[in-house]
C-alpha positions as CSV (number, residue, x, y, z in Angstrom):
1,X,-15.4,-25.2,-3.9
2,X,-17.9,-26.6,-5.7
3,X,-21.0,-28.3,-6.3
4,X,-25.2,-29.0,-5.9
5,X,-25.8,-29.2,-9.1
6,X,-23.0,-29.9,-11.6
7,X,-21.1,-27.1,-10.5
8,X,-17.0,-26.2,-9.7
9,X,-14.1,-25.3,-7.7
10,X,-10.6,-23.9,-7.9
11,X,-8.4,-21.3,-6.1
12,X,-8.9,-17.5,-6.2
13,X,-12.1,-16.6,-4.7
14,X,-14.3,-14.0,-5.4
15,X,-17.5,-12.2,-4.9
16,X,-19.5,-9.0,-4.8
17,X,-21.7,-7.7,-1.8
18,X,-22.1,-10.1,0.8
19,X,-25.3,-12.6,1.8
20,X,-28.6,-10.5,3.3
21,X,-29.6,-11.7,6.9
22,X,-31.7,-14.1,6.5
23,X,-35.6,-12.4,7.1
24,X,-37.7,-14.9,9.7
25,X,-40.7,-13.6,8.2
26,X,-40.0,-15.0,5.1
27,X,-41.7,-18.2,3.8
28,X,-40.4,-20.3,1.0
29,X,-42.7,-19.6,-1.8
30,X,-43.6,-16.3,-1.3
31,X,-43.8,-13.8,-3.9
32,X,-40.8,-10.9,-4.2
33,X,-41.8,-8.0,-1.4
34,X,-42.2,-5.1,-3.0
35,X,-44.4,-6.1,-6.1
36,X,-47.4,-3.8,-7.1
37,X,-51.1,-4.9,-6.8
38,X,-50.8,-5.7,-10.5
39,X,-47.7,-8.2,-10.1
40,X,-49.0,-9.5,-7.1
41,X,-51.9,-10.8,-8.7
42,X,-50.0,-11.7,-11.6
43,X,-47.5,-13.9,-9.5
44,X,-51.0,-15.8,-8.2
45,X,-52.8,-16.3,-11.2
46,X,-49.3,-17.8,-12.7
47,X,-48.8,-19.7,-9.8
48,X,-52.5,-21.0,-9.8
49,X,-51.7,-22.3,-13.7
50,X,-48.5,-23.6,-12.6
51,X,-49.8,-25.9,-10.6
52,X,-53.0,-26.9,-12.4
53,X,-53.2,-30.0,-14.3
54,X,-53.7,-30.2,-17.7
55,X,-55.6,-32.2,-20.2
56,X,-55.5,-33.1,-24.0
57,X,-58.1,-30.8,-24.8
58,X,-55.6,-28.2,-23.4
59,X,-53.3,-29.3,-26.1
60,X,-51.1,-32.4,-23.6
61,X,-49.1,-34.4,-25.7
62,X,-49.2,-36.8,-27.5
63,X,-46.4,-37.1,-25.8
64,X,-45.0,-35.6,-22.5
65,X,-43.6,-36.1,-19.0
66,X,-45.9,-34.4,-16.7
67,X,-49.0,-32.8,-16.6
68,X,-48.6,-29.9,-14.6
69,X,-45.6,-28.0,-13.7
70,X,-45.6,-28.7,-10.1
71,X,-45.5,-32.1,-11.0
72,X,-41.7,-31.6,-10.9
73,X,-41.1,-28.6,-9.2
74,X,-42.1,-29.3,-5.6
75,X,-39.1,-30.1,-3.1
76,X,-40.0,-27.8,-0.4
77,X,-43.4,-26.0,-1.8
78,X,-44.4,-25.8,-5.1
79,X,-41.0,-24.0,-7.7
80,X,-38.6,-26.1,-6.3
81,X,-36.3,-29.0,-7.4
82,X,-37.4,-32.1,-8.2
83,X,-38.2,-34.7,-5.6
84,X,-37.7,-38.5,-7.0
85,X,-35.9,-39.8,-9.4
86,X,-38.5,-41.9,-11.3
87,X,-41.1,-39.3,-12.0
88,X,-38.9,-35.7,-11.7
89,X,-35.9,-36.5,-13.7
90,X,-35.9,-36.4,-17.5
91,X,-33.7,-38.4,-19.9
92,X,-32.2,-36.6,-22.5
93,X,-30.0,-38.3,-26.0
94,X,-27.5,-36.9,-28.3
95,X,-24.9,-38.6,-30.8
96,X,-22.4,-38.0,-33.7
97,X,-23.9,-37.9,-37.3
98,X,-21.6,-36.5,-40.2
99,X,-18.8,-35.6,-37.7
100,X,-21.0,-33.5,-35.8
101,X,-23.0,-33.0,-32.9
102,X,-26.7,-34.1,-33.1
103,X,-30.2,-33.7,-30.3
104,X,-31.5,-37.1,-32.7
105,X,-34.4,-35.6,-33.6
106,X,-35.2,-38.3,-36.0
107,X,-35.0,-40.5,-33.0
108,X,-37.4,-38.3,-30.6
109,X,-34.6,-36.6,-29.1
110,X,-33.3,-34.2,-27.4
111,X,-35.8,-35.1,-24.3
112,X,-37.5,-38.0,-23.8
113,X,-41.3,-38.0,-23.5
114,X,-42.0,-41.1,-20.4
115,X,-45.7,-40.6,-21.0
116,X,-48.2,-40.5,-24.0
117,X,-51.8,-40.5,-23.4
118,X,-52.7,-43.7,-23.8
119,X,-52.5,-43.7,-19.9
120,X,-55.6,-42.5,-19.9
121,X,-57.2,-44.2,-22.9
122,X,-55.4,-47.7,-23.9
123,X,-56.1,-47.3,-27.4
124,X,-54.5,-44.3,-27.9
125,X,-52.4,-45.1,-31.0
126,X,-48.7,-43.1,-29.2
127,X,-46.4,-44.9,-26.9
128,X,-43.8,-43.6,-24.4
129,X,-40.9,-42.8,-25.6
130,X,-37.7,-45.6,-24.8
131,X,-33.9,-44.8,-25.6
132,X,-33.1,-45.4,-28.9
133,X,-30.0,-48.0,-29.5
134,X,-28.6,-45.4,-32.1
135,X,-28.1,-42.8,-28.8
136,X,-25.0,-42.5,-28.2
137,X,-24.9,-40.3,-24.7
138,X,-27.7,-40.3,-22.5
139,X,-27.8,-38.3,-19.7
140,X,-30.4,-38.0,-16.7
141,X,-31.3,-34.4,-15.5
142,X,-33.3,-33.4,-12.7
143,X,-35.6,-30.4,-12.3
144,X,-34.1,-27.2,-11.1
145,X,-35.6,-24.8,-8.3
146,X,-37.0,-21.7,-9.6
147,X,-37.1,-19.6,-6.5
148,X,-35.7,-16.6,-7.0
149,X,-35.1,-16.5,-10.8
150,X,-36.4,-13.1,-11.8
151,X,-33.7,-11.8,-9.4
152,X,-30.7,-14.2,-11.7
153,X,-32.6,-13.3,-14.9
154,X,-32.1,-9.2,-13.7
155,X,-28.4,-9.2,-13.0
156,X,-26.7,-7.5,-15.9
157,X,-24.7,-9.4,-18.6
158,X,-21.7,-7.5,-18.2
159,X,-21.4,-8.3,-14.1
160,X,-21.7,-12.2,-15.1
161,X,-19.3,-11.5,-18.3
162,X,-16.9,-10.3,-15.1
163,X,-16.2,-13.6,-13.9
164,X,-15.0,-15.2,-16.9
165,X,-11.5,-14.7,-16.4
166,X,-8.7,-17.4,-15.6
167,X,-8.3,-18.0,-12.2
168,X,-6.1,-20.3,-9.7
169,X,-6.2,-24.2,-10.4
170,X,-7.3,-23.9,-13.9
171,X,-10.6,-22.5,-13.2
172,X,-12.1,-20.6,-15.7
173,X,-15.6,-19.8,-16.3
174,X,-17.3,-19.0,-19.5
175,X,-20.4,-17.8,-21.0
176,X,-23.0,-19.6,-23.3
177,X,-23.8,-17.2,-26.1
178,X,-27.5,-19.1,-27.3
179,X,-29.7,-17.9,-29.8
180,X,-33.0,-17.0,-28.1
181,X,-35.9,-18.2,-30.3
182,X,-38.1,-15.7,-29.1
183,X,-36.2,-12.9,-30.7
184,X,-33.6,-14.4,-33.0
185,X,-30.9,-12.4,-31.2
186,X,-27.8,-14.4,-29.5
187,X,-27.6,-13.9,-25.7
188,X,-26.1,-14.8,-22.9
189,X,-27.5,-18.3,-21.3
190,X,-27.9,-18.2,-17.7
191,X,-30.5,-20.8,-17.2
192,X,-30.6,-24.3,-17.2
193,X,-28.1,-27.3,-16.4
194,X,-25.8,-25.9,-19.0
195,X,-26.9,-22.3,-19.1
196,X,-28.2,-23.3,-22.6
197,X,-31.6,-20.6,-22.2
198,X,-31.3,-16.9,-21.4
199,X,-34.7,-15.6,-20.7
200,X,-37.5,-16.9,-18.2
201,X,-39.6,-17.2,-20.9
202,X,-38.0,-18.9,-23.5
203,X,-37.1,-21.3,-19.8
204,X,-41.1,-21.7,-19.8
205,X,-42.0,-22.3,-23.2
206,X,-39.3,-24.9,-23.6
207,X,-40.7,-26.5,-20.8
208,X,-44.2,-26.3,-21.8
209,X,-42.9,-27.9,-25.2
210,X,-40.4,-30.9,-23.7
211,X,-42.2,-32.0,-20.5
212,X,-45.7,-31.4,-21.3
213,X,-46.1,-31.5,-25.1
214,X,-47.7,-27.9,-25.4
215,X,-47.0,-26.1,-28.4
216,X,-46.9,-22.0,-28.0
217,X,-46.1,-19.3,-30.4
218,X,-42.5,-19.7,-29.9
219,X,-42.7,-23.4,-30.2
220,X,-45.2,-24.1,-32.7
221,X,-44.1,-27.2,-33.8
222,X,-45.4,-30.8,-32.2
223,X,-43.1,-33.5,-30.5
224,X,-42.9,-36.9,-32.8
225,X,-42.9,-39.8,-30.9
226,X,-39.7,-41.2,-31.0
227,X,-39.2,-39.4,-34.4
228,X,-41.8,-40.2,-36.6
229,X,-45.6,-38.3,-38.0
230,X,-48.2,-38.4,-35.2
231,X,-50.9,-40.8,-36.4
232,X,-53.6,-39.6,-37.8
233,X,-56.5,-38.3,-35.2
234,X,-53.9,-38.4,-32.9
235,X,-53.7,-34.7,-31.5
236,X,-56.4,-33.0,-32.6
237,X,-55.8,-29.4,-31.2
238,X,-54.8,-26.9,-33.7
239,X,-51.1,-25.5,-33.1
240,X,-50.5,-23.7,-31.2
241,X,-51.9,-25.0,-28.7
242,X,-50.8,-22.3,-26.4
243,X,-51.7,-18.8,-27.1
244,X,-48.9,-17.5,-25.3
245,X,-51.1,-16.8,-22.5
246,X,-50.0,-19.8,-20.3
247,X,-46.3,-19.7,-21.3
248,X,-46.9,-16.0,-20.1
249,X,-48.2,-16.7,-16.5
250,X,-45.9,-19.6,-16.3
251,X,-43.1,-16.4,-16.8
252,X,-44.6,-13.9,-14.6
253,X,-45.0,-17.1,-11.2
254,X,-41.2,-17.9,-12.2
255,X,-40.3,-14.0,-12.1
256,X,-42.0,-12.7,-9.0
257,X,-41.4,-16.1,-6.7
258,X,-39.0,-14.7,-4.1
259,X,-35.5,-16.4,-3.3
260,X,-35.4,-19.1,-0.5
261,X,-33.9,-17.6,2.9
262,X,-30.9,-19.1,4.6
263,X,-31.0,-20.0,8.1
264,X,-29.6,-18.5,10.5
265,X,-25.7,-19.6,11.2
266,X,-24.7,-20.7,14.0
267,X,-20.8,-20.5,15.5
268,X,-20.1,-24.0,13.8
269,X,-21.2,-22.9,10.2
270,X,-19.9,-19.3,10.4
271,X,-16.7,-21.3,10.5
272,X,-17.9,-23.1,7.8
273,X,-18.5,-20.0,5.9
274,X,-14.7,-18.7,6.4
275,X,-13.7,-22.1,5.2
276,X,-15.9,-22.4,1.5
277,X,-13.8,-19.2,0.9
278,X,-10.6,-20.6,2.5
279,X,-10.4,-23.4,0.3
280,X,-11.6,-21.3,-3.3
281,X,-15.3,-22.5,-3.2
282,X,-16.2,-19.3,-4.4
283,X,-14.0,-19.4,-7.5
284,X,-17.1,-20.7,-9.0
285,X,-19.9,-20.4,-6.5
286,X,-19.7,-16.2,-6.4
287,X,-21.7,-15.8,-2.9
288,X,-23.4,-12.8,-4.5
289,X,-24.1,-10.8,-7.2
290,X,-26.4,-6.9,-7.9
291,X,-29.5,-6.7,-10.4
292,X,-29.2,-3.5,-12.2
293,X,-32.1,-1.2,-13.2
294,X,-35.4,-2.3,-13.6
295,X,-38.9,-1.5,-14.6
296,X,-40.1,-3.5,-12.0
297,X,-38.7,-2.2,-8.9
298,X,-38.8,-5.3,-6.9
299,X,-36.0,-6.6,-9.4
300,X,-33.8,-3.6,-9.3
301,X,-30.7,-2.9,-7.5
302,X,-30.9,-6.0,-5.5
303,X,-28.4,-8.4,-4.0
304,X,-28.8,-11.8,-5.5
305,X,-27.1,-14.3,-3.3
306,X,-27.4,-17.3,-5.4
307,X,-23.6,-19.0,-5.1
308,X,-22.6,-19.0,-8.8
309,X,-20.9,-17.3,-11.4
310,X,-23.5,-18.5,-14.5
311,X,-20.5,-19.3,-16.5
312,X,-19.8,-22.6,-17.5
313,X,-16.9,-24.9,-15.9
314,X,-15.4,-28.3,-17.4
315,X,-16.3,-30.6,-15.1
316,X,-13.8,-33.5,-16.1
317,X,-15.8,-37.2,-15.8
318,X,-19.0,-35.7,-14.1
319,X,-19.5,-34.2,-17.8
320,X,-22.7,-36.0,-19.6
321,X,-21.8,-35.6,-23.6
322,X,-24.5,-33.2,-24.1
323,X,-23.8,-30.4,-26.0
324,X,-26.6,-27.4,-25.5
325,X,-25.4,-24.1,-27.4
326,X,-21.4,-23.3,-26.6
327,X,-21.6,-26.2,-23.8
328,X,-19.3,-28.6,-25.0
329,X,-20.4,-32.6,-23.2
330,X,-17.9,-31.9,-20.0
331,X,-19.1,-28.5,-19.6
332,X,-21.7,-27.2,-16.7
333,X,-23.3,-23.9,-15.5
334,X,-22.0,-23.2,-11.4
335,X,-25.0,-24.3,-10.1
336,X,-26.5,-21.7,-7.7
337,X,-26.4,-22.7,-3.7
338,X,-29.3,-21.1,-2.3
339,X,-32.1,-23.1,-1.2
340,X,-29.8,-26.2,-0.8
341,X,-31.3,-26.9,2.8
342,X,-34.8,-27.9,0.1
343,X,-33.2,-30.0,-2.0
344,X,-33.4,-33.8,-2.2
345,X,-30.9,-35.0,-4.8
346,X,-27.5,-32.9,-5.7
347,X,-25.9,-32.8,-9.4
348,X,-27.6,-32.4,-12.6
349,X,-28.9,-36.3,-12.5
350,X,-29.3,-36.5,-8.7
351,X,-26.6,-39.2,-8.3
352,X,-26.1,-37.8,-5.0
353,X,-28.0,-37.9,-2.1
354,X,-25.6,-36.2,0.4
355,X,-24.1,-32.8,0.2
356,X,-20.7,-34.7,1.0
357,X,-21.0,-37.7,-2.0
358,X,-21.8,-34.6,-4.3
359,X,-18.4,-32.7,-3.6
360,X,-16.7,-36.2,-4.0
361,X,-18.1,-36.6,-7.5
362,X,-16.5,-33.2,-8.6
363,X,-13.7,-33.5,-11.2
364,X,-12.0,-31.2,-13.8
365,X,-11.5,-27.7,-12.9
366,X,-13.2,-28.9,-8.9
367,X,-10.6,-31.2,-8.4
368,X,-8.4,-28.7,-6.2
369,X,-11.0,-27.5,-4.3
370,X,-12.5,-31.1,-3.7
371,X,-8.7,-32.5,-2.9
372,X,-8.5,-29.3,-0.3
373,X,-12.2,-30.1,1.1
374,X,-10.9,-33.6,2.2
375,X,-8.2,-32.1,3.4
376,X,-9.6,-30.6,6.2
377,X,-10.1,-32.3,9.5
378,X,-13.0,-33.5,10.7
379,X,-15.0,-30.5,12.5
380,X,-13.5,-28.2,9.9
381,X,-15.2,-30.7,6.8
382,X,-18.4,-30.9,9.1
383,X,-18.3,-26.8,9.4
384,X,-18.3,-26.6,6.3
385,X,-21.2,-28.7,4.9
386,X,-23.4,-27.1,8.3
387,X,-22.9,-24.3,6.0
388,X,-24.6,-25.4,3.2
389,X,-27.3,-27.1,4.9
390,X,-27.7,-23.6,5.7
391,X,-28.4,-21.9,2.6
């Protein structure tokens, strides 16, 4: 089957060790078990900066979209999804020039910056950022959750290179090779809407970049509004404006924060469970996969029970025309399952507000398993989304 976040379906399913019990000690939040005094504090001072609002003499803007992380990664406690669509969804634009491909740089793209500084002093020569009329595909994406990433960022390439072979209804998943600006080398993507980053920090400093107009070592250089030179006097603090420290601590919160636990199931979404398998759900959403070795030994050898391959599906008319990497405009990373019972909005620009409309909106290689999801009779359809309220 299919779906949160832009994800897909077909026949064939697979998957690796099966889901933990869920641990009623746990609280959504928490920090990985295990960790050493060292990560432990680590994981708080990185979750302290995470949250912590920052100003212009910290290097904000001239342009950006929030001022703190948790600004748009709160839906259930502070690293998850994004929780409305006005202030937690960004806009991203892309076009055609000389037959191919372009983010419209010259035209402030790829992300939209909503906010500029002169919210805070009117005669601040930068304004927010609007659409361009040259865009030719815009597309609305919502924050992700980041519970349990340093878990997905441990599992080894090859077990996600695994599941990229051809499967029942057409379904077949593949990888994003990207070029990881951090270290020039081409890796596999796993992260983002379109698997289009491969490391946590290379997630964070893109972040700090896009959405709150920080430069860093591995970003050095500073968003034009809409395109053009920043005024004179306008930004003021030398690049970069980050260190590396911050992008650091931003890395470290994002790889010690723990996965969300699943309820408990009761008879009704046991069913359920029998049935996402049933009807090839799991070509796509793979219930679970293994870390490998680790140096840090709260990362290694551990199930990761996320629901999803990594690997990019076509995704028929749900695609957005953004290309990111290998991700062609109809193409979408499985989006992991877990922690869905936390989420507010489903698919990458929240057009869905129930677990049911988001199946419904699935299309390309999802088509089978959405057709066989409305397929089923009543109880078995309402098994089967108690389910993943569960997770």
């Amino acid at each position: 089957m299919l779906f949160a976040l832009g994800a897909c379906g077909g026949g064939g399913g697979s998957s690796s060790s099966g889901t933990p019990p869920p641990d009623p000690g746990a609280t959504l939040g928490d920090p990985l078990p295990g960790l050493t005094a060292d990560q432990s504090t680590r994981f708080q001072t990185g979750q302290h900066d995470f949250i912590e609002a920052e100003t212009e003499a910290q290097g904000v803007g001239p342009l950006f979209n929030g001022t703190a992380c948790a600004e748009c990664h709160k839906a259930g406690t502070i690293g998850g999804a994004g929780t409305d669509l006005d202030r937690t969804r960004v806009t991203r634009i892309g076009g055609v020039r000389a037959g191919a491909y372009s983010d419209l740089e010259s035209m402030g793209g790829p992300v939209m910056q909503s906010r500029s500084l002169r919210e805070f002093d009117p005669s601040y020569p930068c304004v927010p950022e609007t659409v361009p009329s040259g865009a030719e595909y815009v597309s609305h994406r919502m924050a992700t959750p980041l519970f349990g990433l340093g878990l997905v960022e441990a599992i080894p390439d090859a077990t996600i290179l695994a599941g990229a072979v051809a499967k029942a209804d057409g379904v077949q998943g593949v990888a994003n090779m990207v070029r990881n600006p951090d270290t020039g080398r081409t890796e596999l993507g796993r992260f983002g809407w379109k698997a289009q980053v491969s490391t946590l920090h290379w997630f964070a400093g893109d972040a700090y970049l896009n959405e709150m107009g920080v430069t860093s070592p591995s970003f050095p250089k500073e968003l034009l509004p809409q395109g053009q030179p920043i005024p004179p006097g306008a930004d003021t603090v030398a690049d970069p404006e980050d260190n590396g420290r911050d992008v650091g601590r931003f890395t470290d919160f994002m790889r010690f924060l723990a996965p969300p636990v699943p309820s408990a199931l009761s008879a009704q979404a046991v069913r359920g469970k029998q049935l996402f398998a049933q009807i090839a759900c799991t070509a796509c959403h793979t219930p679970s996969m293994q870390t490998g070795p680790n140096e840090i030994a709260a990362l290694a050898n551990r199930p990761v029970p996320l629901y999803s391959d990594l690997l990019l599906h076509r995704m028929g008319s749900l695609g957005d025309n953004i290309v990111q990497g290998q991700a062609a405009g109809d193409q979408f990373r499985t989006a992991p399952l877990w922690g869905l019972q936390h989420r507010h909005f489903f698919l990458h620009d929240g057009r869905a507000t129930t677990l049911e409309q988001a199946i419904s909106d699935h299309d390309g290689e999802a088509t089978a398993a959405r057709t066989r999801f409305f397929g089923l009779a009543d109880n078995d359809r309402a098994a089967l989304l108690e389910f993943l309220g569960s997770l």
